[in-house]
Backbone as a ProteinNet text record, in pm:
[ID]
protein_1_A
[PRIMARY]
XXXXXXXXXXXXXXXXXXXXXXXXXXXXXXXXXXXXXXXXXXXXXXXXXXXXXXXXXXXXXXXXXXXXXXXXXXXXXXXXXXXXXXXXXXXXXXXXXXXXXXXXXXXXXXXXXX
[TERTIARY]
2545.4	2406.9	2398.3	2300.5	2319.9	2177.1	2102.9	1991.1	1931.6	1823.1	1795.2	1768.5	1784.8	1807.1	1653.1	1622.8	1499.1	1475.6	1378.1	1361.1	1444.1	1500.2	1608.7	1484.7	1502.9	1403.7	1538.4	1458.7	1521.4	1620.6	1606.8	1678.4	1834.5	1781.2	1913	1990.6	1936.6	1990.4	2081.9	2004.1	2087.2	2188.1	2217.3	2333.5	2430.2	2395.1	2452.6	2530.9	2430.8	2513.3	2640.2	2579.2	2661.8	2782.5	2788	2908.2	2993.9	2961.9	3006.2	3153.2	3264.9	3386.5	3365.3	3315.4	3267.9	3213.7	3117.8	3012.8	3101.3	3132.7	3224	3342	3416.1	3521.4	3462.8	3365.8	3289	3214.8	3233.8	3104.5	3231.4	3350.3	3501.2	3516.9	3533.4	3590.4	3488.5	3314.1	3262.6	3256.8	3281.9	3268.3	3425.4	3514.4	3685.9	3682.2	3618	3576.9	3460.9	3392.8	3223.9	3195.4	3310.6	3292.5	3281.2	3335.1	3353.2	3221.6	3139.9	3021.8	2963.2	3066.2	3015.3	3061.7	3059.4	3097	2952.7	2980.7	2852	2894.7	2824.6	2914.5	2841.1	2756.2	2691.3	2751.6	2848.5	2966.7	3109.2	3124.9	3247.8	3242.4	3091.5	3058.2	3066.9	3046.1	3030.1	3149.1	3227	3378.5	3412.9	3474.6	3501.8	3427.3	3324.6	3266.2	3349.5	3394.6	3427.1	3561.2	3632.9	3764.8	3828.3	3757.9	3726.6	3754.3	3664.3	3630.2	3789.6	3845.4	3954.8	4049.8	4055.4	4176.1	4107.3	4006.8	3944.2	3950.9	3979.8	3997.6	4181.2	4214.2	4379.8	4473.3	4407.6	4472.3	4463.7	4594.4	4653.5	4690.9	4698.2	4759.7	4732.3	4598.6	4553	4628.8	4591.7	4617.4	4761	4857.2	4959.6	5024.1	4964.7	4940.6	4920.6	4833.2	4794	4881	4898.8	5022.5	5131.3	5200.5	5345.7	5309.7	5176.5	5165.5	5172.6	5075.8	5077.9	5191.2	5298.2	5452.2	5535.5	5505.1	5589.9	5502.3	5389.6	5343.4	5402.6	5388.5	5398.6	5571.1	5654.3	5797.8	5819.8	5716.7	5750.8	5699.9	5569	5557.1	5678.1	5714.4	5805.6	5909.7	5968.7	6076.6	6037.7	5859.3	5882.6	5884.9	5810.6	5846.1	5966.8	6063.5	6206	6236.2	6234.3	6258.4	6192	6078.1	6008.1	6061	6087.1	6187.6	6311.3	6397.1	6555	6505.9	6406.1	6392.5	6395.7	6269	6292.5	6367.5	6455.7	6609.6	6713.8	6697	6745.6	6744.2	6606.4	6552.4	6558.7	6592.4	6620	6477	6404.5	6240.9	6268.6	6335.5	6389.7	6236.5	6134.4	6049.9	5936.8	5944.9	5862.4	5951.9	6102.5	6175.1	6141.5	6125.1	6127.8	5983.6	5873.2	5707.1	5743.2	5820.2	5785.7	5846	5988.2	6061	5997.6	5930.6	5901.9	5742.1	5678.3	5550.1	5544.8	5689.8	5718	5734.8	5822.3	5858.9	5771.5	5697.9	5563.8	5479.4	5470.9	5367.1	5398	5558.6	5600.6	5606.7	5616.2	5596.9	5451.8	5356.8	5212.9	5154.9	5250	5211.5	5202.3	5263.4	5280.1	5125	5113.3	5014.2	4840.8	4823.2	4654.7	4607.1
1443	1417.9	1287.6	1316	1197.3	1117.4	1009.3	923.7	879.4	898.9	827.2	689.8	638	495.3	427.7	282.7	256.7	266.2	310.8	317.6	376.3	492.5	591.4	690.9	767.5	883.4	997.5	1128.1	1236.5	1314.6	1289.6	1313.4	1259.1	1083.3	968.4	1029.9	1077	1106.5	1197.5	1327.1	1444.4	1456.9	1318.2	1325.6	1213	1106	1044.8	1165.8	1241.2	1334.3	1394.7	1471	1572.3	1522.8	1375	1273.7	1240.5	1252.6	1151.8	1279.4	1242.8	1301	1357.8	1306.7	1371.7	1497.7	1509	1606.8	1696.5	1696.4	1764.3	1838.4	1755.8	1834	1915.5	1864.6	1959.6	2110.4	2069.7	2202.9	2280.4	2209	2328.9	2416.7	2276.8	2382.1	2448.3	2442.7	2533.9	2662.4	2662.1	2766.8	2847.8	2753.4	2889.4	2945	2876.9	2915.2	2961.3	3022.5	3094.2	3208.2	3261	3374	3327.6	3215.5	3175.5	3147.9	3205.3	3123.3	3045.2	2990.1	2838	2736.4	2754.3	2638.7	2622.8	2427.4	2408.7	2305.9	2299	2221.7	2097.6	2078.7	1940.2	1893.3	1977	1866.9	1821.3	1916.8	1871.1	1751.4	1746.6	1632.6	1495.6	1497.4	1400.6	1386.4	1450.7	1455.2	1379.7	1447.2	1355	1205.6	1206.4	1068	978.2	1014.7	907.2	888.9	934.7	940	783.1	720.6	559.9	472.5	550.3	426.1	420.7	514.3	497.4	397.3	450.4	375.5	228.4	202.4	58.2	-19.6	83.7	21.4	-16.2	9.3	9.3	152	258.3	409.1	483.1	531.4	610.9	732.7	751	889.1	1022.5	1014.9	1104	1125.6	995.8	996.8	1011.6	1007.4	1022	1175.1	1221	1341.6	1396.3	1383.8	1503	1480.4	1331.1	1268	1352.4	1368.2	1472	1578.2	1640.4	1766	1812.5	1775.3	1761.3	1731.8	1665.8	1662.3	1790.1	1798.8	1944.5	2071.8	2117.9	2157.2	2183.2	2085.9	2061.4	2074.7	2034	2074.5	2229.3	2267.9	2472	2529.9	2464	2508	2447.4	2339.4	2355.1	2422.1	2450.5	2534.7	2724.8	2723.8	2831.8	2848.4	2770.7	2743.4	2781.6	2673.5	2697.6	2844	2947.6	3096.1	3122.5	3145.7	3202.9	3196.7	3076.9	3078.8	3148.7	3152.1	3155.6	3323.4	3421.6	3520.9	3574.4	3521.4	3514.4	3541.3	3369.8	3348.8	3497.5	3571.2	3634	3760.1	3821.3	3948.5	3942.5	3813.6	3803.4	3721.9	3686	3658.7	3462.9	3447.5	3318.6	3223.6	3305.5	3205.8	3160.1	3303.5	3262.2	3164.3	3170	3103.9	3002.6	2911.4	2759.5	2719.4	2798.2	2708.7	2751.1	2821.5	2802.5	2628.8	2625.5	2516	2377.9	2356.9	2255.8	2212.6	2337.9	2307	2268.5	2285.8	2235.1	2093	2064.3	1925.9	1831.4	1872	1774.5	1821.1	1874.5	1888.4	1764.1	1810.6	1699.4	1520.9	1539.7	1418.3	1349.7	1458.4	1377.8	1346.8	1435.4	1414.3	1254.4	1196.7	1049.6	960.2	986.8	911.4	967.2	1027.6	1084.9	951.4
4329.5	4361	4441.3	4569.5	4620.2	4652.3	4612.2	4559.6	4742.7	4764.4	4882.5	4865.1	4950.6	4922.7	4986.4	4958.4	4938.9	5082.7	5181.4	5332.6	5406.6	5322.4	5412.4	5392.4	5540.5	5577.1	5493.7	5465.5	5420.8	5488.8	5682.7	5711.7	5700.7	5728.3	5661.3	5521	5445.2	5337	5314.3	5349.5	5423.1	5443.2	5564.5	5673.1	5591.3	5491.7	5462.9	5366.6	5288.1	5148.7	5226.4	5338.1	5396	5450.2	5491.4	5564.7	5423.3	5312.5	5192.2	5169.5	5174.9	5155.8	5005.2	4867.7	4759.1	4768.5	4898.1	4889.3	4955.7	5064.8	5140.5	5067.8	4989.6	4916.3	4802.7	4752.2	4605.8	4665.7	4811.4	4876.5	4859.2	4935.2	4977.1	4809.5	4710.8	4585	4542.9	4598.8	4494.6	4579.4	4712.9	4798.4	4747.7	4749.7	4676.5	4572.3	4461.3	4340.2	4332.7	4381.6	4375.4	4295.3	4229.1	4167.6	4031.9	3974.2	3870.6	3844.1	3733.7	3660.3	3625.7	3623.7	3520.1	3653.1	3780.5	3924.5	3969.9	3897.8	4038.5	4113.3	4227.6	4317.3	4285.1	4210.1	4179.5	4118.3	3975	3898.2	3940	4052.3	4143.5	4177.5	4293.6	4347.8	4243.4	4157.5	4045	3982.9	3953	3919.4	4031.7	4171.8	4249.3	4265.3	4261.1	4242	4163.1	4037.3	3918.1	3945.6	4027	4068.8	4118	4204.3	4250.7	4132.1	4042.1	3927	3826.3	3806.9	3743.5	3819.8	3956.9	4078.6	4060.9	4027.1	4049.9	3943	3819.8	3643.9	3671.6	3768.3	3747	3726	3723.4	3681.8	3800.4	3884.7	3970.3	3959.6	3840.6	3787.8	3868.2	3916.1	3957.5	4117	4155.5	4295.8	4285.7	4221.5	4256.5	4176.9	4109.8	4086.2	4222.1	4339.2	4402.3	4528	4547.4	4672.3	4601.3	4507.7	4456.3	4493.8	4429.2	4502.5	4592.3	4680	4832.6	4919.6	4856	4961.2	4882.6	4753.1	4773.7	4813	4824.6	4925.4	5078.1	5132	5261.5	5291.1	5146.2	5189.9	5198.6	5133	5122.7	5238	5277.6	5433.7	5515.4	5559	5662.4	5611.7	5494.6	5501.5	5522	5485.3	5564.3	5704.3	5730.5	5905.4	5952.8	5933.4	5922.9	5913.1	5797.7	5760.9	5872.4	5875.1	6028.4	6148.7	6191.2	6308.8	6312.7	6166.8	6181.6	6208.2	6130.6	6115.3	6260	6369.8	6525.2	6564	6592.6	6590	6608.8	6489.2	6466.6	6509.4	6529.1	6637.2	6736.4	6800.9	6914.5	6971.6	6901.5	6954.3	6978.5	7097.7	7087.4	7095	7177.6	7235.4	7094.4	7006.4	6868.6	6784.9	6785.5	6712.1	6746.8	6803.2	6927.2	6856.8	6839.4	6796.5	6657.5	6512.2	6394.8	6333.3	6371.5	6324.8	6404.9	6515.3	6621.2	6547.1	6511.7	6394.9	6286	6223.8	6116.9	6100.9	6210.5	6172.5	6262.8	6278.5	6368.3	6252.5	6138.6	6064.5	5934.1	5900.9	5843.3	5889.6	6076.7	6037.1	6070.4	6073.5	6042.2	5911.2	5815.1	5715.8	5616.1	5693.3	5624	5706.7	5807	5860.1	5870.6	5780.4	5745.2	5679.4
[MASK]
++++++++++++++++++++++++++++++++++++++++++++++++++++++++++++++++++++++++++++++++++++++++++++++++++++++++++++++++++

């Protein structure tokens, strides 16, 4: 939930909710999860909200919970990348082989700098 602030017009508000990375990620999980009943994207938003406050009490857990995740993630895509190409590679499809493995490792190495 996001509060207009004292002499913000409704549109200001709007655009501030809709800009706020909280709101944005709570819209994504309540839109993947929409079938589920009990999802509202107002307690996402608020979940993610309180997320700060732990990292700011001194507790990472989380964040480094989702940084582990997120690199093994990203190691299973480039190794499928990798399979994708060798598969190419292998049919003879040299020119598809050349963009799976070349996406891979330009994916890996942006991954450090987001």
């Amino acid at each position: 939930m996001v509060d207009a602030r004292v002499g913000e017009s409704d549109q200001q508000t709007i655009a501030r909710a809709l800009l706020s990375p909280s709101v944005r990620a709570g819209h994504m999980l309540a839109e993947t999860h929409k079938g589920h009943p009990a999802v509202d994207v107002n307690a996402f938003v608020a979940e993610l909200q309180s997320h700060p406050n732990a990292v700011g009490a001194g507790s990472f857990a989380r964040s480094e919970e989702m940084l582990n995740a997120q690199a093994h993630a990203l190691n299973e895509l480039f190794y499928e990348f990798v399979g994708w190409g060798r598969v190419n590679a292998k049919a003879g499809h040299l020119e598809a082989a050349e963009i799976y493995p070349s996406s891979a490792c330009a994916r890996k190495a942006n991954a450090g700098h987001r």
